[in-house]
C-alpha positions in Angstrom: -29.8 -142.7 128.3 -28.1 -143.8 125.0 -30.4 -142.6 123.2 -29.6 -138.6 124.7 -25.9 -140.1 124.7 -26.6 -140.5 120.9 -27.6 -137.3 120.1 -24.9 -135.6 122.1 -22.1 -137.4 119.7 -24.3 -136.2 117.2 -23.9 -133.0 117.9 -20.5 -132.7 118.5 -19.8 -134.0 115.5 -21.9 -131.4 113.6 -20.0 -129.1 115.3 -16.5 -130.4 114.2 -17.5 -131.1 110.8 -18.3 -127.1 110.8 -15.0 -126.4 112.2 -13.6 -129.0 110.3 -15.1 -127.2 106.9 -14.1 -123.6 107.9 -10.3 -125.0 108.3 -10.8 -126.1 105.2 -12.3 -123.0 103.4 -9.6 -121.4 105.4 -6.4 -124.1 103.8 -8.2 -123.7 100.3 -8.3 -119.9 100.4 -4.5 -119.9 101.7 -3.2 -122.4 99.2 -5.1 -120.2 96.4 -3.4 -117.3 97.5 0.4 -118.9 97.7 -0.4 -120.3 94.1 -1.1 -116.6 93.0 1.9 -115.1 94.2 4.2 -118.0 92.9 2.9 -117.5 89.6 4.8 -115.4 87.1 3.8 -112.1 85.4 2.4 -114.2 82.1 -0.7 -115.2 84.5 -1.4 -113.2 87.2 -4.5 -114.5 88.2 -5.7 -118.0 89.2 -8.0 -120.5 87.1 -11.4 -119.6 87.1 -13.6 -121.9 88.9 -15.3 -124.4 87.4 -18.9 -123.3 85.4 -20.4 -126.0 86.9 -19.8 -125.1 90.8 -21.2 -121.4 89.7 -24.6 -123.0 88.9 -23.7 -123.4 85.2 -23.5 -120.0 84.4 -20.8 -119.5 81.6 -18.7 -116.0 82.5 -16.3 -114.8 80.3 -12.2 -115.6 80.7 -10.7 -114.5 83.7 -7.9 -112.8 81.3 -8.3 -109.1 81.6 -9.2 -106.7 78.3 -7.3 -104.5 77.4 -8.1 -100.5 78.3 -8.1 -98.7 75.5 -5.9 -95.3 76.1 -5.7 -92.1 74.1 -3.2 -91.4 72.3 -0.6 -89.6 74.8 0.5 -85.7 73.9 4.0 -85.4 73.5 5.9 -83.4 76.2 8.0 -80.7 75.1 10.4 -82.6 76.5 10.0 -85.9 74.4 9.1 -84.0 71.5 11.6 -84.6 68.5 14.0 -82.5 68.0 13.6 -80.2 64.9 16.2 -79.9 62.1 17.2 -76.8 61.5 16.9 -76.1 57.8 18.2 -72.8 55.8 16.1 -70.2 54.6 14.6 -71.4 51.6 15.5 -69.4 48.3 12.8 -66.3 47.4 10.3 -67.9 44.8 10.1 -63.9 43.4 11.3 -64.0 39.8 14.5 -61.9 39.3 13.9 -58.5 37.2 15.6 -58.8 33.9 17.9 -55.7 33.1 16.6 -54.1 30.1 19.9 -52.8 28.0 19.5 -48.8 27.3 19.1 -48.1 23.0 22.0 -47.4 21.1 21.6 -44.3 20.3 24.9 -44.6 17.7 27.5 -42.2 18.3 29.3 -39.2 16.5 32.1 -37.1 17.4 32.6 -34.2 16.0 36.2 -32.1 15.8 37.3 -28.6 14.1 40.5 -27.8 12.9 42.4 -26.1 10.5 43.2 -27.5 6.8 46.5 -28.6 5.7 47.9 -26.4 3.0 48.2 -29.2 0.4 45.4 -31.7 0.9 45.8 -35.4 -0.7 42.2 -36.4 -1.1 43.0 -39.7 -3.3 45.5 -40.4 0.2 42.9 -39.4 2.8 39.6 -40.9 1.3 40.5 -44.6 1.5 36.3 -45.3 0.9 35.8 -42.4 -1.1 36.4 -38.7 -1.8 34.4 -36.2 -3.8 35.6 -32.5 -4.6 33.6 -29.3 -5.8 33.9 -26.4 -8.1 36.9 -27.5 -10.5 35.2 -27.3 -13.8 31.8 -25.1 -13.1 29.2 -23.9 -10.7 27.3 -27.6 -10.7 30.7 -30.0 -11.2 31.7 -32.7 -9.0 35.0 -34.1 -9.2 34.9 -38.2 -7.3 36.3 -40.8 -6.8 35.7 -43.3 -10.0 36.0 -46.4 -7.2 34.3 -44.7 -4.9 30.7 -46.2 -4.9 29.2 -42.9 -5.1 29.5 -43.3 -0.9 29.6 -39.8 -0.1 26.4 -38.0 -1.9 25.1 -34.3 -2.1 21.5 -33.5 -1.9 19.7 -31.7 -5.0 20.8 -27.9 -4.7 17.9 -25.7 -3.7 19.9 -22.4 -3.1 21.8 -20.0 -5.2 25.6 -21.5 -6.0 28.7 -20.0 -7.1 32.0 -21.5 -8.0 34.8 -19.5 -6.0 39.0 -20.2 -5.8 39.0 -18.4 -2.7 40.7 -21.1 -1.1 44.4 -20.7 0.8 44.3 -24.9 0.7 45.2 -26.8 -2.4 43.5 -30.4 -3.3 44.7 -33.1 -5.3 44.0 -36.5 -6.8 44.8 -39.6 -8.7 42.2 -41.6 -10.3 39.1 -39.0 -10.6 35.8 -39.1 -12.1 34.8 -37.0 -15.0 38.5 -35.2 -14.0 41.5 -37.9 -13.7 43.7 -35.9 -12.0 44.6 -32.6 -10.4 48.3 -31.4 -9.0 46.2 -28.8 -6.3 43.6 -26.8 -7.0 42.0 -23.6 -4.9 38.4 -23.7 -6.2 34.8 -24.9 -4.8 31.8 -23.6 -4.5 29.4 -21.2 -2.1 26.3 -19.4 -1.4 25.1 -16.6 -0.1 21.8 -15.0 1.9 21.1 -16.5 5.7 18.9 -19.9 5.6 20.8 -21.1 2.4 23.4 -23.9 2.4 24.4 -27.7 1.5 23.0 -31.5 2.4 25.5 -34.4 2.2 25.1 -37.9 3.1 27.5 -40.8 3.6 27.3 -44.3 4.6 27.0 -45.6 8.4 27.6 -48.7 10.0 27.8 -50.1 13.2 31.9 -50.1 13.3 33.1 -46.7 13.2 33.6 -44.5 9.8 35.6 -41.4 9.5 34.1 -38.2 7.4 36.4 -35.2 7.0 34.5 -32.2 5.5 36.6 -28.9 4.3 34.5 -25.7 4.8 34.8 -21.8 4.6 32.7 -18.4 5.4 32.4 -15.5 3.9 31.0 -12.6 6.1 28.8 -14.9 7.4 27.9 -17.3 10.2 27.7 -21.1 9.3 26.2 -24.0 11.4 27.0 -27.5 10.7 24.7 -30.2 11.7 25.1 -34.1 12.2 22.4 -36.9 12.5 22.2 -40.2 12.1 19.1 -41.6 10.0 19.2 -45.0 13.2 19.9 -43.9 16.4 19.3 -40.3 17.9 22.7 -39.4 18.4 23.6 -35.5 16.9 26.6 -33.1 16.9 27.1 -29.8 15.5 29.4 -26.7 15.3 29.8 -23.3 14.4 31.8 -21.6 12.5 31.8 -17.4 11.5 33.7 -14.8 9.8 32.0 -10.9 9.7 34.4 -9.4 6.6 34.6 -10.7 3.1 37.7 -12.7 3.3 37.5 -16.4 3.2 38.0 -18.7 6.1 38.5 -22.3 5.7 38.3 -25.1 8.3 38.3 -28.6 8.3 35.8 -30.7 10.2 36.3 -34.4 11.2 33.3 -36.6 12.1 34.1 -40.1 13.9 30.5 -41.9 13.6 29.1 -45.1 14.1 24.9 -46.5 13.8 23.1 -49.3 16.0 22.7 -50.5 12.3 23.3 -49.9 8.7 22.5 -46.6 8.1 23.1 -42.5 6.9 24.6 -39.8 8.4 23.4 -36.5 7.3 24.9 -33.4 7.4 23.5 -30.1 6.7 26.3 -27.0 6.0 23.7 -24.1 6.6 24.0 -20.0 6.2 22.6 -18.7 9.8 23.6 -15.3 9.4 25.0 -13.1 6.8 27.3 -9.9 7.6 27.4 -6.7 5.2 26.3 -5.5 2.0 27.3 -8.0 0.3 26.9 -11.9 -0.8 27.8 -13.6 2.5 27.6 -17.3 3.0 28.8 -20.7 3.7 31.1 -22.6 0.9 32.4 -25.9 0.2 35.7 -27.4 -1.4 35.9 -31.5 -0.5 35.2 -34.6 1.5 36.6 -37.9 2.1 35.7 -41.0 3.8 37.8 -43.4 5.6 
């Protein structure tokens, strides 16, 4: 009787040492969970148990790893805003203007002589005059500088004192002086004429050239020896009286330089000797 008395305590207290173990899984498992949710953010988890009640087996730290993310592509929204810059300046080099040539420059004016003409007055460079003593002289300026040149004559030449004009001058080489003469000197037959040449710079020069005709047409030409620039003109009388004229040339050169002139016979009238003549220059 004590002996099945025995093994009913027994019993019973197996059975509350059960219960008694569950209420304390179950107090254990509560407190564990209050601890965890008092905690603050730094360690949201509890301790780890202790290796030894896991059999010994080390496991790594309770701490979390981190998760690696990709890199996150920006929103048009979150995107930085863009600075808006000015057009940058065209890289194309700029064309560089190329200046025209100077072609030089010569103006060329007719006109009718003055009936006393003051060469040693008008030819402040230079003066030259034809025809006073002979078929071949040439009356100058002795300070001159020989400026104003003719070419060699290559036609036939006649000393005339046709002229209605009278020239004078002070100071003249081989002749001194003259109070107003008519003479100078001509040709005849179309194709035959006179070359002279003066001085030219790139500042402007002055060249005043008295002409006549006799029953004949005369061209008178104008270049420059730098430059391209020309002028011409054209002068004509059909019967055998004389008619003068005076032509003034304003020239300059892109550099030092000639003009040229050529006094030509393009046409001759008649029976008789028509041509182109020549009396003086001068050169301011």
């Amino acid at each position: 009787m004590e002996s099945r008395s025995r093994r009913g305590w027994n019993e019973i207290a197996s059975s509350a040492a059960v219960i008694l173990a569950g209420v304390i899984v179950v107090v254990g498992f509560g407190f564990v969970a209050s601890r965890a949710m008092r905690s603050d953010d730094r360690n949201p988890l509890p301790d780890p148990p202790p290796t030894a009640a896991l059999g010994g087996v080390a496991l790594p730290s309770a701490s979390p790893g981190l998760i690696p993310l990709g890199s996150p592509s920006p929103s048009p929204s979150s995107a930085s805003p863009s600075l808006s810059l000015p057009p940058s300046p065209s890289l194309t080099p700029s064309r560089k203007t190329t200046p025209p040539p100077d072609l030089g420059a010569i103006s060329l004016a007719g006109g009718t002589p003055a009936s006393l003409v003051d060469l040693t007055g008008e030819g402040a460079r230079d003066w030259v005059h034809w025809g006073e003593d002979g078929t071949f002289s040439l009356e100058r300026d002795k300070n001159g500088g020989f400026a104003i040149l003719e070419g060699t004559p290559t036609a036939p030449r006649f000393r005339h004192a046709l002229s209605p004009q009278r020239f004078e001058w002070t100071g003249g080489d081989p002749v001194d002086h003259s109070d107003g003469t008519p003479t100078g000197i001509r040709t005849c037959g179309a194709g035959n004429g006179f070359t002279i040449s003066a001085p030219a710079t790139t500042s402007n020069r002055t060249l005043r050239l008295y002409v006549g005709v006799v029953s004949a047409r005369g061209v008178l030409s104008a270049r420059l020896t730098a430059g391209s620039a020309t002028a011409s003109a054209t002068l004509e009388q059909r019967d055998a009286s004389f008619h003068p004229a005076v032509y003034t040339l304003t020239y300059r050169a892109p550099k030092a330089a000639k003009i040229n002139l050529t006094w030509t016979t393009t046409q001759a009238f008649g029976d008789g000797c028509g041509g182109v003549a020549l009396e003086a220059a001068t050169l301011r």
